[in-house]
KETIDO-940629 format. One record per residue (C-alpha): x negated, y, z negated; residue in three letters. Coordinates in steps of 0.02 Angstrom, whole numbers, padded with zeros to 5 digits, always signed. Layout:
<sefis>
XYZALA;...
</sefis>
This chain:
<sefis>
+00000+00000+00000UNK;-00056+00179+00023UNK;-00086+00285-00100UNK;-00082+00478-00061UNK;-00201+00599-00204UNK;-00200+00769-00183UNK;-00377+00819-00236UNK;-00364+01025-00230UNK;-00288+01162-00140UNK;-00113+01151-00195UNK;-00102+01334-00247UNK;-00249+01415-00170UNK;-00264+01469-00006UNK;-00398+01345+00078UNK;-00502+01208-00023UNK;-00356+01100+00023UNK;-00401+00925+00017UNK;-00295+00748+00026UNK;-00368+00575+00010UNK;-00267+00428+00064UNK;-00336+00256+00014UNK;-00264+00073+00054UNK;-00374-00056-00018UNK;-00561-00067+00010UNK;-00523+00084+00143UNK;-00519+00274+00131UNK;-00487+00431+00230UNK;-00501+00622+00158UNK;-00432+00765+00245UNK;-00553+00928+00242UNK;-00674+00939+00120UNK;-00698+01137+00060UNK;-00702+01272-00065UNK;-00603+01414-00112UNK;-00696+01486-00264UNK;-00863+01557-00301UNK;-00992+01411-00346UNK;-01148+01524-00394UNK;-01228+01454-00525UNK;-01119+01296-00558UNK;-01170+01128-00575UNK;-01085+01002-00458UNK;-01034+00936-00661UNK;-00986+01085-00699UNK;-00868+01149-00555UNK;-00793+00973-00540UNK;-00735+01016-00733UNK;-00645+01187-00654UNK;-00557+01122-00514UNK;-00678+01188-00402UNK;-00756+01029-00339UNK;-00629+00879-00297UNK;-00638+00734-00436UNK;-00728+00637-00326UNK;-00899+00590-00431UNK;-00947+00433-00332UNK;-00969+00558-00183UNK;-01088+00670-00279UNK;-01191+00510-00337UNK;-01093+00498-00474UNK;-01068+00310-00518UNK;-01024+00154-00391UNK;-00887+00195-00235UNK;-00788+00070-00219UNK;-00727+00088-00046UNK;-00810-00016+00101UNK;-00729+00092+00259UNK;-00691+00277+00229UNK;-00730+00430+00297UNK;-00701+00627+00297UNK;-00616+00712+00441UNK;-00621+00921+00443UNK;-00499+01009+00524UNK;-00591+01165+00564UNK;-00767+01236+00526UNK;-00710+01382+00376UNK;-00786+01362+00217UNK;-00622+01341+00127UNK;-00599+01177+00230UNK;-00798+01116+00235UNK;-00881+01229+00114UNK;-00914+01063+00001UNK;-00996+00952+00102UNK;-01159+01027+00082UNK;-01148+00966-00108UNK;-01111+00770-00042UNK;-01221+00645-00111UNK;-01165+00491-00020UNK;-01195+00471+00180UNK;-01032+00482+00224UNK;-00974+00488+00393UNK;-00926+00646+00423UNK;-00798+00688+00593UNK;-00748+00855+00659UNK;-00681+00902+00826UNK;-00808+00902+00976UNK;-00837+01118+00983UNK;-00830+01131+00783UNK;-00983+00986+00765UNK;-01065+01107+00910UNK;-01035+01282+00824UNK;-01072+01167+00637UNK;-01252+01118+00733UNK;-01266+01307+00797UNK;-01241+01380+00641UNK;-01357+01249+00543UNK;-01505+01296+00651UNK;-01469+01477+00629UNK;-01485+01452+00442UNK;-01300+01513+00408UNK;-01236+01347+00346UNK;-01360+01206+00271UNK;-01407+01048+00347UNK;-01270+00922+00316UNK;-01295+00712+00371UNK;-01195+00606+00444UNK;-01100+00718+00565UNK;-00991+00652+00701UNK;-00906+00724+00855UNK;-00712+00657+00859UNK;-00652+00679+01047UNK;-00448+00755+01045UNK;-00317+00601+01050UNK;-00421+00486+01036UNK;-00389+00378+00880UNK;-00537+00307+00767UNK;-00525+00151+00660UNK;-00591+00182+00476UNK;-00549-00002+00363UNK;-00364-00003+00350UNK;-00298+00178+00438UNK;-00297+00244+00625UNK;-00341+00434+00627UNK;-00316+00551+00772UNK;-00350+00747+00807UNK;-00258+00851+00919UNK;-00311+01023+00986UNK;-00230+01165+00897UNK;-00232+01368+00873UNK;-00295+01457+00727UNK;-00468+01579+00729UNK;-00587+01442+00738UNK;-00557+01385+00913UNK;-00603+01208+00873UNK;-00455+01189+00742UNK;-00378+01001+00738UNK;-00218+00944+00666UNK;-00241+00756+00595UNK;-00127+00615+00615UNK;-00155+00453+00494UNK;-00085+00294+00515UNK;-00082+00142+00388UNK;-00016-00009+00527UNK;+00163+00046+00432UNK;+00171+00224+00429UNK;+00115+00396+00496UNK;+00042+00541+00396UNK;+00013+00710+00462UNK;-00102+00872+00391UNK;-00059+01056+00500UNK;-00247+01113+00465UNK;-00230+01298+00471UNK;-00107+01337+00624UNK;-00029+01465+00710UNK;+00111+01473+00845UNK;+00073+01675+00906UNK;-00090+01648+00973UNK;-00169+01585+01154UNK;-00140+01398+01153UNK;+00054+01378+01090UNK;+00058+01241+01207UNK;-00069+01143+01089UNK;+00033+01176+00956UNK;+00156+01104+01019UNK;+00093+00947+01098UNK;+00044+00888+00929UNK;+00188+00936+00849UNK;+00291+00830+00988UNK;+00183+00674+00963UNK;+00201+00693+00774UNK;+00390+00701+00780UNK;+00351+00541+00905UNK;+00291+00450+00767UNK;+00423+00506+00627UNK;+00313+00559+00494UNK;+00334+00496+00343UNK;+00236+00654+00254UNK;+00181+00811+00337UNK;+00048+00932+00245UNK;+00081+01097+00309UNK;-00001+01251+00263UNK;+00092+01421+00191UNK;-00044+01535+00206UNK;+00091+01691+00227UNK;+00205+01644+00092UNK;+00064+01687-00030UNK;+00099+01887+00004UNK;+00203+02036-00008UNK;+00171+02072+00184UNK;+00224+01953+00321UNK;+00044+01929+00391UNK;-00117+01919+00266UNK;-00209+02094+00260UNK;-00385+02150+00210UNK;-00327+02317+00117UNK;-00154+02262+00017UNK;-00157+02465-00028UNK;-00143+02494+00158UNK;-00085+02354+00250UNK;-00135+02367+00438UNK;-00009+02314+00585UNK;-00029+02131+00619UNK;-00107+02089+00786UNK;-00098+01945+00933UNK;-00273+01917+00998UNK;-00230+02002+01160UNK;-00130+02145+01064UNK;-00296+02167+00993UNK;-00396+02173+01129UNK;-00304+02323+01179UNK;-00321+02414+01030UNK;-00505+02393+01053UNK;-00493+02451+01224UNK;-00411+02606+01156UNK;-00532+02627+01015UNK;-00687+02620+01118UNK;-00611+02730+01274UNK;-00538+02850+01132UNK;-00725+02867+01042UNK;-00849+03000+01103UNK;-00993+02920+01004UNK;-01041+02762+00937UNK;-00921+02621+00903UNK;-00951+02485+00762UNK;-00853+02320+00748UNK;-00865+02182+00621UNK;-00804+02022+00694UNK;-00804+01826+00616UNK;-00941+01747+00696UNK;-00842+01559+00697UNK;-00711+01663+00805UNK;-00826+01629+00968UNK;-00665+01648+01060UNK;-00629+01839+00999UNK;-00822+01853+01034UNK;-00824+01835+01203UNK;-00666+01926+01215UNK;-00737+02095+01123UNK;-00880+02097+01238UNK;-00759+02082+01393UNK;-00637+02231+01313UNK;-00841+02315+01309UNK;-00820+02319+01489UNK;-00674+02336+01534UNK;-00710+02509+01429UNK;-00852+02575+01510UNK;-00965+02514+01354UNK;-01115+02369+01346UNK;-01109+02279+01194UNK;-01252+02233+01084UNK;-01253+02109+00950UNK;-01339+02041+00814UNK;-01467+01860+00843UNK;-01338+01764+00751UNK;-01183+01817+00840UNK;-01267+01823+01009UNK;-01329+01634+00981UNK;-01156+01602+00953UNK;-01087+01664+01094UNK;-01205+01600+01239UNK;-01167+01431+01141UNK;-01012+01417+01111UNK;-00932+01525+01259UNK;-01063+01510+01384UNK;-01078+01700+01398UNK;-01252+01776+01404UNK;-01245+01926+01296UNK;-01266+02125+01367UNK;-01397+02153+01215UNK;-01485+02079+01068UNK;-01538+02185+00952UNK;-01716+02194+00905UNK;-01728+02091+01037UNK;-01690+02205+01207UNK;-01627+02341+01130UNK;-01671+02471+00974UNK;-01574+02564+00864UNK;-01668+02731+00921UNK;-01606+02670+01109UNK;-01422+02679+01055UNK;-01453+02840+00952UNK;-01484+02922+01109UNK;-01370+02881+01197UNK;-01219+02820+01082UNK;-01040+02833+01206UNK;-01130+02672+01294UNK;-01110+02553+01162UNK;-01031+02437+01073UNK;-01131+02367+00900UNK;-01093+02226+00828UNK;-01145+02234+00631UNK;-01135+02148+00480UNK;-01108+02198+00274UNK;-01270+02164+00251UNK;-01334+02264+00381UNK;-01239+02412+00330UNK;-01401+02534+00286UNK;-01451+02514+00476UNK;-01294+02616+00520UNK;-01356+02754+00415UNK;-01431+02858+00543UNK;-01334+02823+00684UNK;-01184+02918+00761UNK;-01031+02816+00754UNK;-00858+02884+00795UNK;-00753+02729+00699UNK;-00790+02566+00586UNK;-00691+02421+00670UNK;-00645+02278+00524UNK;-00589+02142+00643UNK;-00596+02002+00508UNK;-00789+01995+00476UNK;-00843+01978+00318UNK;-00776+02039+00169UNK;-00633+01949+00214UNK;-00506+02060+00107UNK;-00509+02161-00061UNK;-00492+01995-00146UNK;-00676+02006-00126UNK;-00785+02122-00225UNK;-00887+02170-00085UNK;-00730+02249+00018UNK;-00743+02398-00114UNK;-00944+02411-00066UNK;-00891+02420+00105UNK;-00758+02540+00083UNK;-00856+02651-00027UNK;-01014+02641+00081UNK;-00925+02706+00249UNK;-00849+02865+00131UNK;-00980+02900+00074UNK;-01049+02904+00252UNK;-00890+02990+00327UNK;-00868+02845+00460UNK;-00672+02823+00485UNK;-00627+02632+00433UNK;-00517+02540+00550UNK;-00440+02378+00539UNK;-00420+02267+00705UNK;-00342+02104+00633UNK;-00267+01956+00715UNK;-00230+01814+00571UNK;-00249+01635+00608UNK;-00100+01600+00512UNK;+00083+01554+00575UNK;+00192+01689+00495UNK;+00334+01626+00382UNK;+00464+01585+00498UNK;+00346+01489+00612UNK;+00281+01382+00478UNK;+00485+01308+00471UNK;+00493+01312+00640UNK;+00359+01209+00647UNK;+00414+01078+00517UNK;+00592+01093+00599UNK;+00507+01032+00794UNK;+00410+00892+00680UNK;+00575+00828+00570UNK;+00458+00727+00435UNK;+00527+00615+00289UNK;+00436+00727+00160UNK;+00342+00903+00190UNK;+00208+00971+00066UNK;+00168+01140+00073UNK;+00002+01184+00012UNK;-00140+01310+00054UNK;-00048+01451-00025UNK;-00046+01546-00189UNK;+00134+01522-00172UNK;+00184+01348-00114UNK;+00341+01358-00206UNK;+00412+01509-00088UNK;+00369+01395+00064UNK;+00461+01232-00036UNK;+00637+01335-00046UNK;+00620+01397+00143UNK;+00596+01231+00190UNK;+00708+01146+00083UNK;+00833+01274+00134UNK;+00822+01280+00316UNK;+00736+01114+00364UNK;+00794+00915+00344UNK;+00652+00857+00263UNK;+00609+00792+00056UNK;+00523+00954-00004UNK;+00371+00867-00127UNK;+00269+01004-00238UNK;+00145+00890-00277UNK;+00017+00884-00435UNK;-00140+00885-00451UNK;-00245+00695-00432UNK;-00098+00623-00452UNK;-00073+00466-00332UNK;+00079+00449-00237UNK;+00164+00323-00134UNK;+00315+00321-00013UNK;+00417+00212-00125UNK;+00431+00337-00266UNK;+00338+00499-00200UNK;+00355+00593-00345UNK;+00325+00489-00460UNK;+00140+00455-00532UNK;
</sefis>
């Protein structure tokens, strides 16, 4: 019989992770963090919650499964952040462009080297001991985003991963969600990333919410920006976005502007997209070079670059979900203060990678699953009444390392 745990995320947005075990075999579903780890012992955040209660996986005493595995639906920290803290060689499968931007962004030094890593080609199932496990393209900011289907030989499982149903590749979206209604789940993990806020769409500045964007809504504010700008225009991106990358420095064009970008970012993009990039900087091009003549350019820049920026003479600050992420996140105020104090106008260009409310029961509605769990969200319980009130499906809020099974699912 399978036996469902849910080993964290339940009221946190990310570090969402589900184990499902049958026997000598096991299969988890993303393996990440959603809280700050400095200084903690693998011991010691396991005792907060931060860590999943997994010891044997940190070298922690005997594992007693034979076949298992961990499948990762996307390549954010809050779904893979952990698996740089693994201590057994487990295999490890993500979708074929998230291993290649994971293997990018190891030899870049951004994220540590990691064993065990496996490319997992879209529909096409892979046999771990006792369960069948299959990802399916999907939409959210990290273009290489998977939903996961599990089978046990009896019944069929199904986890969202973070989705979305506004962006470029609907059509994904719903292919998936037609061969998971195919297979009439018996549990679907969805996310509720939106139901954790006042505002339909998850902002950076709660104070001062911006206007939620599509990705090509966005592209023509930036168009705007950049054609509105006499001087120098400055945008902070998310470098696992490759997609918006190659997009910005298109919209560049398209403006009259070259863009130049940072070794990391640049990397990424000739990698990932195939698109060689206008400049590097420090590379081709100076920061005295665009001083002189600043209406021709597009930077790219990071926080931790900000002191570069000093000097130069920039018309408008473009937030376009870089890093800080949102003023849940000390560092948002630094940034905030930092361009004041430099008189550089702060604007936010922001396209979530979340399906809003309405989608997220839209989505549950096209699937029609025995039970939904809603998870990733700091308010899973406002998702459980929208789905319980407009949807067919078993509503399960479910605890914490508890193990469940089909026959009584909320039952310990």
């Amino acid at each position: 019989m399978t036996q469902i745990r849910f080993l964290n995320g339940l009221t946190t947005i990310g570090g969402n992770i589900v184990e499902f075990s049958n026997g000598d075999s096991r299969v988890i579903m993303d393996f990440g963090v959603a809280a700050d780890l400095t200084n903690e012992t693998i011991e010691s955040a396991m005792a907060a919650g931060k860590l999943p209660q997994v010891p044997e996986l940190f070298g922690e005493g005997p594992d007693a499964f034979a076949h298992e595995a961990i499948f990762i639906s996307h390549l954010h920290i809050d779904h893979m952040g952990a698996l740089q803290y693994l201590k057994r060689d487990i295999p490890i499968y993500l979708s074929a462009p998230s291993y290649q931007l994971y293997q990018t962004l190891i030899a870049l030094g951004v994220e540590k080297p990691v064993a065990n890593l496996h490319p997992l080609p879209f529909e096409t199932p892979i046999q771990i001991g006792a369960f069948s496990v299959e990802g399916f393209a999907s939409d959210h900011d990290e273009p290489g985003v998977m939903a996961l289907l599990v089978g046990d030989g009896t019944r069929w499982f199904g986890h969202s991963g973070d989705v979305r149903l506004n962006g470029p590749h609907l059509d994904r979206v719903k292919n998936w969600a037609a061969a998971f209604r195919d297979k009439k789940l018996a549990m679907f993990m969805v996310e509720g990333t939106t139901f954790s806020f006042a505002s339909p769409a998850p902002v950076e500045d709660s104070a001062h919410p911006s206007v939620p964007l599509t990705e090509d809504t966005l592209q023509e504010r930036l168009e705007e920006q950049l054609k509105a700008a006499p001087q120098l225009v400055v945008i902070n991106p998310y470098i696992r976005n490759y997609a918006r990358l190659e997009n910005i420095q298109a919209t560049a064009h398209r403006a009259g502007r070259q863009m130049v970008w940072g070794k990391n970012d640049a990397t990424v993009l000739k990698t990932m997209c195939g698109v060689e990039p206008d400049f590097v900087l420090d590379d081709d091009i100076h920061l005295r070079t665009i001083q002189a003549d600043p209406s021709h350019y597009l930077l790219q820049n990071d926080f931790d670059q900000l002191a570069q920026l000093a000097d130069l003479p920039i018309s408008v600050y473009l937030h376009s979900n870089g890093e800080p992420l949102g003023d849940y996140d000390p560092r948002f105020k630094q940034l905030q203060d930092w361009l004041a104090d430099h008189e550089i106008p702060l604007v936010f260009l922001s396209c979530s990678g979340h399906a809003l409310r309405q989608d997220l029961v839209t989505l549950v509605r096209w699937i029609a699953p025995q039970i939904v769990v809603p998870w990733h969200s700091f308010h899973p319980e406002r998702e459980a009444q929208a789905l319980d009130e407009q949807t067919k499906a078993q509503v399960l809020l479910p605890e914490k390392d508890l193990y469940y099974d089909l026959d009584e699912p909320d039952q310990d």
